[in-house]
VEXMARNU-882866 format. One line per field, with one value per atom (N, C-alpha, C, O): residue number from 1; x, y, z. Coordinates in steps of 0.1 Angstrom, whole numbers, plus 2048, in hexadecimal, padded with zeros to 3 digits. Last residue first. Example, Ala and Ser with C-alpha at 12.3 -4.5 7.8 and 13.67 -1.06 7.14 Angstrom:
BEGIN
i <- 2; 2; 2; 2; 1; 1; 1; 1
u <- 880; 889; 881; 886; 884; 87B; 884; 88E
v <- 7EA; 7F5; 800; 80B; 7C7; 7D3; 7DF; 7DF
w <- 847; 847; 84F; 850; 84E; 84E; 84E; 855
END
This chain:
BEGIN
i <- 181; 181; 181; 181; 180; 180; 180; 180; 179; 179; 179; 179; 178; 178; 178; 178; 177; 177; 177; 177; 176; 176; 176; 176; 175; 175; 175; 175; 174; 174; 174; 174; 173; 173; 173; 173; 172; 172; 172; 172; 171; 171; 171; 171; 170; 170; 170; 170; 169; 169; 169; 169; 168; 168; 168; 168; 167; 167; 167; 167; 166; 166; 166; 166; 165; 165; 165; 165; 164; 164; 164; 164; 163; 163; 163; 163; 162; 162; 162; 162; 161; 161; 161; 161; 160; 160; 160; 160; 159; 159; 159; 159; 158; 158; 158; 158; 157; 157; 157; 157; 156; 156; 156; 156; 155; 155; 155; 155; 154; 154; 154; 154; 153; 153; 153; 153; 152; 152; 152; 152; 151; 151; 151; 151; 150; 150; 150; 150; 149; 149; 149; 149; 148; 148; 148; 148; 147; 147; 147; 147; 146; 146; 146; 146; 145; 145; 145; 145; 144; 144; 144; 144; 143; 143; 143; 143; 142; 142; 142; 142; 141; 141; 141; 141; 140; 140; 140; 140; 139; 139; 139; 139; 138; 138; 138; 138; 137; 137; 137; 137; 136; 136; 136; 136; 135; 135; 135; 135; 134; 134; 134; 134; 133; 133; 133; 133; 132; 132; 132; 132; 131; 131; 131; 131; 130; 130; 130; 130; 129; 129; 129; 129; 128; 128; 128; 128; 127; 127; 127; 127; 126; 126; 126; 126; 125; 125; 125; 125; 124; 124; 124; 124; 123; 123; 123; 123; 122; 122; 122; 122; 121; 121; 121; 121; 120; 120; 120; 120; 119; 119; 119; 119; 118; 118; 118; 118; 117; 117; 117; 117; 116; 116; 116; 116; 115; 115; 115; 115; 114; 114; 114; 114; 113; 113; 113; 113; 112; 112; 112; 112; 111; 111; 111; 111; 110; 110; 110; 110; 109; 109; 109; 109; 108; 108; 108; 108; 107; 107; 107; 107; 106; 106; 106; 106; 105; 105; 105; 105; 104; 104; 104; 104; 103; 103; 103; 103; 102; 102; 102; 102; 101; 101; 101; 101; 100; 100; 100; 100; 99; 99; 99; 99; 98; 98; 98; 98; 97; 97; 97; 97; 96; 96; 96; 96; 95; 95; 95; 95; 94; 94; 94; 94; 93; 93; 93; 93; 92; 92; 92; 92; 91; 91; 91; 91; 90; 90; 90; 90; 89; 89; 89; 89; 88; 88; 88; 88; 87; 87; 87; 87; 86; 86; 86; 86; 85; 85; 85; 85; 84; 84; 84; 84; 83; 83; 83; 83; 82; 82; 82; 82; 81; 81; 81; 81; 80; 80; 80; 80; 79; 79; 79; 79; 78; 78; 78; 78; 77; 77; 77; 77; 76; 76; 76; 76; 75; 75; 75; 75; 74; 74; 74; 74; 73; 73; 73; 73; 72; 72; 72; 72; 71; 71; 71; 71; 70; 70; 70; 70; 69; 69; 69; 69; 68; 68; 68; 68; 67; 67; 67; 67; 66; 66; 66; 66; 65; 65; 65; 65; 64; 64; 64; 64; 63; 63; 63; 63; 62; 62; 62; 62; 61; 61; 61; 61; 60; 60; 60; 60; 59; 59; 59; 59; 58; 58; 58; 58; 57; 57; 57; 57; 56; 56; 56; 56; 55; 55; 55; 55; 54; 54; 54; 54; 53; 53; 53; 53; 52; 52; 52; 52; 51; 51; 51; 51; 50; 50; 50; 50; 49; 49; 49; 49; 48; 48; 48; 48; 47; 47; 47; 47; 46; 46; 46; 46; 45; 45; 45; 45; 44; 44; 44; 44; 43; 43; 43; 43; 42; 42; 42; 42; 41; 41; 41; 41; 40; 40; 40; 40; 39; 39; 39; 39; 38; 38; 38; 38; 37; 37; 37; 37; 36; 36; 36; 36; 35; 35; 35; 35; 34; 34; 34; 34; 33; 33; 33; 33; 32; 32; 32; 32; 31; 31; 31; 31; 30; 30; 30; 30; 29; 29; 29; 29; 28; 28; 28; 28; 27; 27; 27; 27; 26; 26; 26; 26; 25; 25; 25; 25; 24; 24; 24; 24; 23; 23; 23; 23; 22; 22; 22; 22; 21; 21; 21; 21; 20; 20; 20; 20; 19; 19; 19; 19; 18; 18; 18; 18; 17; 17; 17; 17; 16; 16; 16; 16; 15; 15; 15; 15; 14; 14; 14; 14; 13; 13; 13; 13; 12; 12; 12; 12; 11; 11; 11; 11; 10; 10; 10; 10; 9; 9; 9; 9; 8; 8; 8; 8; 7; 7; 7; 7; 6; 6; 6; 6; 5; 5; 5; 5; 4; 4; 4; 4; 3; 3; 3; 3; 2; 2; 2; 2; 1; 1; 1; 1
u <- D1D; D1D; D1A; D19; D0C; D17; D18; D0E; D05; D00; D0C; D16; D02; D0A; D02; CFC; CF2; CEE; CF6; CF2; CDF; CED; CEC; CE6; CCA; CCE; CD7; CD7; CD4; CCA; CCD; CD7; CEF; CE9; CDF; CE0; CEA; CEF; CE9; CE2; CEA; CE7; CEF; CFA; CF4; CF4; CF4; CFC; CE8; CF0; CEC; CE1; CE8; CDE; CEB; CF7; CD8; CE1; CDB; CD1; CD7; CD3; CDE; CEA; CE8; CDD; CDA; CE0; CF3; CF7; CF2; CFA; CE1; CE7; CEC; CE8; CC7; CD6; CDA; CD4; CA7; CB0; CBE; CC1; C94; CA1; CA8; CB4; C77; C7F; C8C; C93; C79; C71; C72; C6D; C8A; C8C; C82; C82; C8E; C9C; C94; C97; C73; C77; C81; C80; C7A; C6D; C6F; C6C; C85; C8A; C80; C87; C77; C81; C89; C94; C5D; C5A; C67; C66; C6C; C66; C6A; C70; C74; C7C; C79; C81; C57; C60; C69; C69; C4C; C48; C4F; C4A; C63; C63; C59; C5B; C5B; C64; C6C; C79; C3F; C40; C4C; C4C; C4A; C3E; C3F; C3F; C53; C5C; C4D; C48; C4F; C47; C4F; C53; C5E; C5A; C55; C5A; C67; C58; C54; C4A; C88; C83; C74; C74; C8A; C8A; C85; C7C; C7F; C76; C79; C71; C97; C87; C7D; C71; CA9; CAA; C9C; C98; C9E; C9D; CA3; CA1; C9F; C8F; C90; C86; CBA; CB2; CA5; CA1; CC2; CC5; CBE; CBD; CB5; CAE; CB3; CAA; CC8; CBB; CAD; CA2; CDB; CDD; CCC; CC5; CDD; CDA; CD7; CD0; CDF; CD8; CCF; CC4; CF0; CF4; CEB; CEE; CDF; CDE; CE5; CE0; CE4; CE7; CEE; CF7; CD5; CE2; CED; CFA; CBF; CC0; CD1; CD9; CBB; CBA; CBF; CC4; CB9; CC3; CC6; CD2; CA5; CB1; CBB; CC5; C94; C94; CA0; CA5; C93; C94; C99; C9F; CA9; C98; C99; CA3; CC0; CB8; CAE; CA7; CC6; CCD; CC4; CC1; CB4; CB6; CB4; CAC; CC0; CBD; CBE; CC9; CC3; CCA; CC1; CBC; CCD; CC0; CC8; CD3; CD1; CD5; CCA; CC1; CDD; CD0; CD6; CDD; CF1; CEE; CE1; CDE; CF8; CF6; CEE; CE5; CFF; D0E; D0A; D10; CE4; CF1; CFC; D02; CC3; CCD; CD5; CD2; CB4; CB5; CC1; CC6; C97; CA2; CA4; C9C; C9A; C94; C9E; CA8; C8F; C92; C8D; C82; C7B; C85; C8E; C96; C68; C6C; C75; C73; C50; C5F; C67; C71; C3A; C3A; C4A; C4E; C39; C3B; C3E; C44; C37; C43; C44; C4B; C23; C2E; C3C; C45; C05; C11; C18; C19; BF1; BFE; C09; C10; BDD; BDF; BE8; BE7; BE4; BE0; BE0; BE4; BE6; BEF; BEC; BF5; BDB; BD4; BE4; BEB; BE3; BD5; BD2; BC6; BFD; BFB; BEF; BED; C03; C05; BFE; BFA; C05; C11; C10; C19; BEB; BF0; BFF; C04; BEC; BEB; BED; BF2; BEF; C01; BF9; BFE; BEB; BE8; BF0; BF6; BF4; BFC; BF4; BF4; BE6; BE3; BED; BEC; BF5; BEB; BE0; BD5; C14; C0D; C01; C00; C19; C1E; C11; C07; C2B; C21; C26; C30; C35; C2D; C2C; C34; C33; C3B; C34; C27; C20; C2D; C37; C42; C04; C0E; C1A; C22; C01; C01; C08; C11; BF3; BFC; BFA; BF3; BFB; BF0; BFA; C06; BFA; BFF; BFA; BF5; BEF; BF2; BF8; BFB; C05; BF9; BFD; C09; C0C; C11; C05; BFB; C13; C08; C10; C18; C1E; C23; C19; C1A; C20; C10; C15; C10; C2F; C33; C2A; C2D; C24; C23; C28; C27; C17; C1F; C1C; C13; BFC; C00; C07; C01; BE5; BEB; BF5; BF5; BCC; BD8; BDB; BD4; BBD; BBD; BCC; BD6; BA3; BB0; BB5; BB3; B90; B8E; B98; B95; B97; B93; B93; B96; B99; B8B; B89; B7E; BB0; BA9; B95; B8A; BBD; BC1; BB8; BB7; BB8; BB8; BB6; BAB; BC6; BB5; BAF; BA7; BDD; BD9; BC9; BC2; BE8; BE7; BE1; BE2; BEC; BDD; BDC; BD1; C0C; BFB; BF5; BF4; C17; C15; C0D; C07; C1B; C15; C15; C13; C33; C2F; C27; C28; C2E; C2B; C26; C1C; C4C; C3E; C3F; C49; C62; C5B; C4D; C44; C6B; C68; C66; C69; C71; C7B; C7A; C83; C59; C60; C6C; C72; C4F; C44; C53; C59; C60; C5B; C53; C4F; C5C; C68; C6A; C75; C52; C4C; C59; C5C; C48; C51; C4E; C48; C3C; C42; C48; C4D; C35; C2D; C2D; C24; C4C; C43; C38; C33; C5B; C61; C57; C5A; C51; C4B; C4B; C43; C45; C51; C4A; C41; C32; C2B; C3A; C3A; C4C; C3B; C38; C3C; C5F; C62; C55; C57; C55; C5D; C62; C68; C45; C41; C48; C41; C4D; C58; C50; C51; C46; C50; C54; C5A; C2A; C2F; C3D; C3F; C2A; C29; C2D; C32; C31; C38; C37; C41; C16; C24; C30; C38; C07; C05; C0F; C10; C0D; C0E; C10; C17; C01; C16; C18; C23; BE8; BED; C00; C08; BDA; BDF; BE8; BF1
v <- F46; F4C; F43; F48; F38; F3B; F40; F3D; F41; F46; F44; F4A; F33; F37; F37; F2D; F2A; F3A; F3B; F43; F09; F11; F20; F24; EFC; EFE; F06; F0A; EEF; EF0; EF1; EE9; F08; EF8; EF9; F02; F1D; F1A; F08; EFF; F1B; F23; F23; F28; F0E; F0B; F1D; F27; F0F; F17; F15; F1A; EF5; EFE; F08; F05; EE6; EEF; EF8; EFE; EC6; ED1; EDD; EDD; EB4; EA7; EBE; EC2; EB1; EB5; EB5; EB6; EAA; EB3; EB9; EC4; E90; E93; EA3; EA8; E81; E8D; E8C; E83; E6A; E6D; E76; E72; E70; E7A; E75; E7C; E5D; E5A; E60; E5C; E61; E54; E54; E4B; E81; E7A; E6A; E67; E85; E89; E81; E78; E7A; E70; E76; E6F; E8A; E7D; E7A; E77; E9F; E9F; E97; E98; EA0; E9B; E9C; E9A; E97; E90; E8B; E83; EB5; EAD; E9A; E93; EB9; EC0; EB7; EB0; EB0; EAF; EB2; EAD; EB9; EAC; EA8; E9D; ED7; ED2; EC4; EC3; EDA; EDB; ED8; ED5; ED0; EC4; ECA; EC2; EE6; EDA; ED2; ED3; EFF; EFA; EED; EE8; F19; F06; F04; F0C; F33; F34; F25; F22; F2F; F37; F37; F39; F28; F1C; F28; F24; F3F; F2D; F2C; F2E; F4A; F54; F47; F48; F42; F42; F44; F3F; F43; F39; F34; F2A; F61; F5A; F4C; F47; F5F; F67; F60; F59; F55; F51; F53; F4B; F68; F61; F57; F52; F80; F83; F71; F70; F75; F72; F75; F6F; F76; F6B; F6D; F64; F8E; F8F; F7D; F79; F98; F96; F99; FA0; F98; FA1; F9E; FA2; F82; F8A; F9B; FA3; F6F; F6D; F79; F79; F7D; F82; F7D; F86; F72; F82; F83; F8E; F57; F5B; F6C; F71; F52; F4E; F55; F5A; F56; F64; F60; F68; F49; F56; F5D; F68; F28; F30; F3F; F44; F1A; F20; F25; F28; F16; F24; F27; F32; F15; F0C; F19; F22; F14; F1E; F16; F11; F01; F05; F13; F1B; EF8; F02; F05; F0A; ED7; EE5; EEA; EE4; EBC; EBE; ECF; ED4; EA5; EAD; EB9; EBC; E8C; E8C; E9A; E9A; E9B; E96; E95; E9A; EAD; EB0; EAA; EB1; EB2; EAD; EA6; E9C; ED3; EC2; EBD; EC3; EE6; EE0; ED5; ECE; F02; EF8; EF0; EF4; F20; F1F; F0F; F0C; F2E; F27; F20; F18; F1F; F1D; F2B; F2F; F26; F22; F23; F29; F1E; F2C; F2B; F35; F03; F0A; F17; F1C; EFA; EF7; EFD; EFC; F06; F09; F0A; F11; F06; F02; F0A; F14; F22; F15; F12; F18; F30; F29; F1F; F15; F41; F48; F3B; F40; F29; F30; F3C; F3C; F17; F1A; F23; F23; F10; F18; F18; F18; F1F; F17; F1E; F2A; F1F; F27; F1D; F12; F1A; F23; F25; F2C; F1C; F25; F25; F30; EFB; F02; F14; F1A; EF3; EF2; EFC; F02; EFE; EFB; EFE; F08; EE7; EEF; EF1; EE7; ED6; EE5; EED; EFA; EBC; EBF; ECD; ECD; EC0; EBE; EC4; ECD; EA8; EB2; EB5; EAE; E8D; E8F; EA7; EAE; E8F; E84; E88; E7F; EB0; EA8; E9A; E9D; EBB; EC1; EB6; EB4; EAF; EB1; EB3; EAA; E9F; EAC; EAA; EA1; E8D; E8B; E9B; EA3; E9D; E95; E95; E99; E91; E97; E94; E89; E9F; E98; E9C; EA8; EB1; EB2; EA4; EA0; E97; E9F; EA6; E9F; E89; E93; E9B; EA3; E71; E83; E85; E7F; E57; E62; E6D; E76; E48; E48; E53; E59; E40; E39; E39; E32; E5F; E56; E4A; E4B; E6C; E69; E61; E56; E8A; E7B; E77; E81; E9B; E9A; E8D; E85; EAD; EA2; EA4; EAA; ECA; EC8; EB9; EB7; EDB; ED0; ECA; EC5; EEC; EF4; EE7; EEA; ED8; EDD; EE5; EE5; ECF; EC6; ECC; EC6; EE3; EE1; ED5; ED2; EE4; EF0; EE7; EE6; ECC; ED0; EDB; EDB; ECF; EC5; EC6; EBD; EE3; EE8; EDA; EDB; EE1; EDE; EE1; EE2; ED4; ED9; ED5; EC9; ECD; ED2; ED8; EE2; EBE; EC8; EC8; EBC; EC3; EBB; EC5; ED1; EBD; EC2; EBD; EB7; EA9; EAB; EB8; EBD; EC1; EB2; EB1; EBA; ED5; ED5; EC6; EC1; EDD; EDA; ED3; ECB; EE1; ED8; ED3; EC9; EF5; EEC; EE5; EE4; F06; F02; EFA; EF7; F12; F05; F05; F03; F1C; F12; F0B; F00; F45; F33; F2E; F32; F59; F54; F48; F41; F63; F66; F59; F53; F63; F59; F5B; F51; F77; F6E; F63; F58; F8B; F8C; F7F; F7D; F79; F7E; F80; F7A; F6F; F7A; F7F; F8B; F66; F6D; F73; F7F; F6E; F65; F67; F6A; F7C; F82; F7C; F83; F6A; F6F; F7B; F83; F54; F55; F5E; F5C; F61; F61; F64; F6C; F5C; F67; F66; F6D; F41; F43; F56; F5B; F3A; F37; F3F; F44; F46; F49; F4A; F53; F2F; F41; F49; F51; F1E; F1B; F28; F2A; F25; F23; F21; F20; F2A; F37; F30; F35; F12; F18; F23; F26
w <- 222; 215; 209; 1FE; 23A; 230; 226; 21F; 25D; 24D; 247; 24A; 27C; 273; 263; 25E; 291; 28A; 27C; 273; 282; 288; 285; 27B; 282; 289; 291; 29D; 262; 26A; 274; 277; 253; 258; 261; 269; 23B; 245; 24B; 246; 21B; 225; 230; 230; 1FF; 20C; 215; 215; 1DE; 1EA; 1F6; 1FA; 1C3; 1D0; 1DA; 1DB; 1AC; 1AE; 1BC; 1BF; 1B2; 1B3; 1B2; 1B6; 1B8; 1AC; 1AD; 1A2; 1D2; 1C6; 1B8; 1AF; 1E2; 1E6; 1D8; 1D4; 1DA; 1DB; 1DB; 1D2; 1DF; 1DE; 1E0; 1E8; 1E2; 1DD; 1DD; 1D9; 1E7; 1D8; 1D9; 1D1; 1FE; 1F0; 1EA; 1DF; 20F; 208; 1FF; 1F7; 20E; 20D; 204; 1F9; 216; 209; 207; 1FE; 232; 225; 216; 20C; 23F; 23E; 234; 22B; 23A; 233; 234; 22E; 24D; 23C; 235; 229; 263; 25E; 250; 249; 26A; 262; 25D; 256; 266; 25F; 25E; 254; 283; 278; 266; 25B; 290; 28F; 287; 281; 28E; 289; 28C; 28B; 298; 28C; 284; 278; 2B2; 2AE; 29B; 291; 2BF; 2B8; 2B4; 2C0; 2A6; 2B0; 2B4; 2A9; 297; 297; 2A2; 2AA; 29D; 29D; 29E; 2A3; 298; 29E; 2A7; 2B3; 27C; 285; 295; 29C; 270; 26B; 27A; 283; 272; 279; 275; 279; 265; 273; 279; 284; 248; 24F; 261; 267; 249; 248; 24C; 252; 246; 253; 253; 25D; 22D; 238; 246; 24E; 221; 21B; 22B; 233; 21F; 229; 228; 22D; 219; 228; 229; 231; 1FF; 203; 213; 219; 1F0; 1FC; 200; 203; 1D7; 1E4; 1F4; 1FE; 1C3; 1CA; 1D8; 1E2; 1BC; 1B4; 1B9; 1B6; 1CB; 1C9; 1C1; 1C1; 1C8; 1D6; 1D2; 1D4; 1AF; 1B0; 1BD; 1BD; 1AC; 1A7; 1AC; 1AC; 1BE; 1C6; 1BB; 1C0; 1AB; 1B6; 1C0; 1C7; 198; 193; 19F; 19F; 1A4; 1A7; 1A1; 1A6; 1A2; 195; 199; 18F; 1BF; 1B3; 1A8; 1A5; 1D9; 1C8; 1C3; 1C3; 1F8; 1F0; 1E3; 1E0; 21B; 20A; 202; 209; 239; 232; 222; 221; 23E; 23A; 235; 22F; 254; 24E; 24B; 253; 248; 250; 24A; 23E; 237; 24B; 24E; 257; 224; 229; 235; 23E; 21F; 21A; 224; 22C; 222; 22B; 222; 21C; 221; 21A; 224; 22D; 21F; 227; 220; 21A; 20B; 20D; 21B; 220; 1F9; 203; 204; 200; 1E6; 1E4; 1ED; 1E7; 1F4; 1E8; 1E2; 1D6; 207; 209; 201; 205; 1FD; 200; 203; 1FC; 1FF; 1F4; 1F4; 1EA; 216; 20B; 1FA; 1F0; 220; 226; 21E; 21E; 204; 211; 211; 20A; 1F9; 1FC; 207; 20E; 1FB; 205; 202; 208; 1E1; 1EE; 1FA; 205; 1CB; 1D3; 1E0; 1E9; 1C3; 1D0; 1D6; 1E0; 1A8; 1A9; 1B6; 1B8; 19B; 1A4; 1A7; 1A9; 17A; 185; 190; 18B; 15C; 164; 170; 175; 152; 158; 15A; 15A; 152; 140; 144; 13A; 168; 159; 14E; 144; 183; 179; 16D; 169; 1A1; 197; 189; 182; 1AF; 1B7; 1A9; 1A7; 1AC; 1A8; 1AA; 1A6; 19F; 1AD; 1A6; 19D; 184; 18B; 197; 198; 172; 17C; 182; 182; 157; 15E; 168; 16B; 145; 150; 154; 154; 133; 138; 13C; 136; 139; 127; 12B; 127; 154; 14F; 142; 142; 172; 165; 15F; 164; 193; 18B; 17F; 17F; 1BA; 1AD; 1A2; 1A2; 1D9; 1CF; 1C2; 1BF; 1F4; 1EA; 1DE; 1DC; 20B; 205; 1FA; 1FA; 230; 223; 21B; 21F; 23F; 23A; 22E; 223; 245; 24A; 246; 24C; 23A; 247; 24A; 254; 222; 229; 23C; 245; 21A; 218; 223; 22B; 20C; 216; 218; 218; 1F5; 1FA; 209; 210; 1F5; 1FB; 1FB; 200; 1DA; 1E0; 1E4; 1DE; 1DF; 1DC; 1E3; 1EF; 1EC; 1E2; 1D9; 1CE; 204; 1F3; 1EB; 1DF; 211; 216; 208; 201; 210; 20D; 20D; 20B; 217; 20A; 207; 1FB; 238; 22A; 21D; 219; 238; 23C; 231; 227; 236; 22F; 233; 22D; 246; 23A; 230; 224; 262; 25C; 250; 24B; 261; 269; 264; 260; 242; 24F; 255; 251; 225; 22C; 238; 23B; 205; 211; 219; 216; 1E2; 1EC; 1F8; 1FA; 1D3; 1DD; 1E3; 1E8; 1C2; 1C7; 1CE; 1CD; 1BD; 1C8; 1CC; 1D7; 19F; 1A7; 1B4; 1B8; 191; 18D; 193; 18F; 1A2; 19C; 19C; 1A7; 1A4; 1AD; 1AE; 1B9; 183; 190; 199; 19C; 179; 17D; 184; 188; 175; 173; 17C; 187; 174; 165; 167; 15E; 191; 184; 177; 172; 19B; 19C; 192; 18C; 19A; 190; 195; 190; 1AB; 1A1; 195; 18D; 1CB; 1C2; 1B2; 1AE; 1DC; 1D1; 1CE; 1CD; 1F8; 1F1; 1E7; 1E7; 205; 1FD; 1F4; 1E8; 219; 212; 206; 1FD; 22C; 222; 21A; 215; 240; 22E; 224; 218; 253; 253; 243; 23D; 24E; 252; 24F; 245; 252; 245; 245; 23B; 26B; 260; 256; 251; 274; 279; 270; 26E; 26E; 26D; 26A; 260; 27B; 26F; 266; 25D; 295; 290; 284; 280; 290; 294; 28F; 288; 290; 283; 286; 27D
END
């Protein structure tokens, strides 16, 4: 658990933002919750159901809600709030921060509409958001990032995602020191 540890150290600047309090789109933008390591042990030990695609990527399951047809089942809609937030995933603790793969190539992005992507965009402090994803690839274990880009070959064919379908600011590219504005 200690590299899982690690990670989550990392994006904990991302953490207990205030604009988490009041909104859900991280609920409504994210798609599956995918998991790594052991965070499917965890999450199955607080009594929480995990599902599992067909290529073995665990995601938390999802349930029906008044709101939306399905949302992740760890989200309570009548709060606003995610009821195992002290132990949420990787992928969520992340949020705003994502990898997608844009034209082949795989990129660290930022979704503009997040309250706090809008404040750091605001606050001209996208880079420090950039740094957290140098300091990711930095601590991956490679086994945590063939697990990883796994789960973002499998978002690609089962969310579909498009680059543009989002409002997002490209960071830098997986891999590269270079930070774009």
């Amino acid at each position: 658990m200690k590299g899982i540890d690690n990670l989550y150290a990392i994006v904990e600047p991302l953490s207990s933002q205030p604009e988490c309090l009041t909104c859900d789109l991280c609920e409504r933008n994210v798609g599956l919750v995918y998991l790594i390591n052991d965070e499917s042990s965890r999450i199955k030990k607080d009594g929480h159901q995990v599902a599992r695609t067909s290529e073995g990527v665990e995601y938390l399951s999802r349930s029906q809600s008044k709101k939306s047809a399905t949302w992740c089942s760890c989200f309570d809609t009548a709060k606003n709030q995610c009821s195992i937030y002290p132990i949420r995933p990787l992928c969520c603790r992340l949020y705003p921060l994502d990898l997608m793969k844009i034209d082949g190539e795989l990129w660290w992005i930022v979704h503009a509409e997040c309250p706090i992507a809008e404040r750091f965009d605001k606050e001209r402090k996208l880079d420090a958001l950039s740094s957290i994803t140098i300091g990711l690839e930095t601590v991956l274990s490679p086994e945590q990032l063939r697990g990883w880009r796994k789960i973002d070959d499998t978002s690609q064919t089962t969310e579909a995602f498009i680059g543009d379908q989002y409002r997002i600011h490209k960071l830098r590219r997986f891999g590269s020191s270079v930070i774009f504005p």
